[in-house]
N, C-alpha and C positions, 0 to 999 in steps of 0.2 A: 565377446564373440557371439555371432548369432549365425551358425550357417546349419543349414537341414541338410543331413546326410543320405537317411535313407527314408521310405515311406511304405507303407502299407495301409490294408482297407482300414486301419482302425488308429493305427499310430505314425505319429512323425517324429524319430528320433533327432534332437537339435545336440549340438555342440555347445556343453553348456563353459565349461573351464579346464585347468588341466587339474588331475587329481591332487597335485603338489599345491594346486592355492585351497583350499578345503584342510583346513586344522584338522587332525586327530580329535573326533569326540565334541566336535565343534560345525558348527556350519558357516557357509557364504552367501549371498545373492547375487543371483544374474539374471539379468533382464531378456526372457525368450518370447518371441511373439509380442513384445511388447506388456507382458506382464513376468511382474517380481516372482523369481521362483526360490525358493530357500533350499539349496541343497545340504543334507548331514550326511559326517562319514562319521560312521557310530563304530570307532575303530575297538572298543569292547566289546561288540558283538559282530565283528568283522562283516557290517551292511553297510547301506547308500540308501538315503531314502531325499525323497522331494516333496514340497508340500507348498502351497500357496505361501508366500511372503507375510502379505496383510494378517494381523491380528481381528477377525471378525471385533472380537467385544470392543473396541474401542477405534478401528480403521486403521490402525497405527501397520506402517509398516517395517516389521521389526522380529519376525517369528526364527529369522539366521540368525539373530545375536542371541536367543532363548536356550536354556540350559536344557539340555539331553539327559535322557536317563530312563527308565522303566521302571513300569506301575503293574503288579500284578505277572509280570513277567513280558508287558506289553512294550516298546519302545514310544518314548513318547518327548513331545517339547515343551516345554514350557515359557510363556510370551515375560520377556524380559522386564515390562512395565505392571502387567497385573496381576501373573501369573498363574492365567490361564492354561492349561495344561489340556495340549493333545497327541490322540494317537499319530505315529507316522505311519503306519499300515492303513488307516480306514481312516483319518483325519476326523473323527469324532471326538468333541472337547470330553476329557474325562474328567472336567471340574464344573461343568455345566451345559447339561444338557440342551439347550438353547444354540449352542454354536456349533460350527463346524469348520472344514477347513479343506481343501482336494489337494490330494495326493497323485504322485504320476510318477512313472515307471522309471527307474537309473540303471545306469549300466556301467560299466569304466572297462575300455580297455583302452590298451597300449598307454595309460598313461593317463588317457583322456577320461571327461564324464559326459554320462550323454543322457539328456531329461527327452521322454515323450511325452508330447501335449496330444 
C-alpha cells in the first residue's frame, strides 16, 4: 500500500500496512515514497518504531529481518548479516560509530500503521 493520508508543514503521514502484518517483536518492510522502510512493533516495550531498510555497513537491504532488543536501556536493531546494531529512536549505529541510519515517525490507529517521511 502506498497512499498519503494527511500532510503538514513538515510531515506526510503515508499508509504503511495493517498492524496484524507486523510480528510481535519483530519487523516488516514496505516500500513508501519509493524507499524500503523497516517498521518494528517492539510489543515488550509496547512501541512502533521505523527506520531506513538498507544496512549502511554493507548496502544490504535487510535491517526488518534484524533482531530487536535494548542496549543500555535504549531500543535498538540489529542488521541480520553483520550485526550491526542500531538505535531506533536516533538511528545511530551503537556498534560503530561510522554508521548511521533515519528514523521517522509511527503511529497505528484503527488497526492501521502509518510512517512519516
Amino acid at each position: 500500500m502506498n497512499l498519503t493520508i494527511e500532510q503538514n508543514d513538515t510531515l506526510t503521514w503515508h499508509l504503511a500496512c495493517q498492524a496484524s502484518d507486523v510480528p510481535e517483536d519483530g519487523g516488516v518492510c514496505a516500500l513508501i515514497e519509493g524507499r524500503q522502510v523497516a517498521i518494528f512493533n517492539f510489543a515488550r516495550r509496547v512501541e512502533w518504531y521505523a527506520t531506513d531498510n538498507e544496512c549502511p555497513h554493507r548496502q544490504q537491504m535487510a535491517l526488518s529481518r534484524g533482531m530487536i532488543g535494548s542496549q543500555g536501556g535504549e531500543p535498538k536493531v540489529a542488521c541480520p548479516f553483520h550485526k550491526k546494531t542500531f538505535s531506533l529512536q536516533t538511528g545511530k549505529c551503537l556498534s560503530d560509530e561510522e554508521y548511521g541510519i533515519n528514523t521517522y515517525a509511527v503511529k497505528v490507529e484503527n488497526g492501521l500503521v502509518y510512517v512519516a517521511l
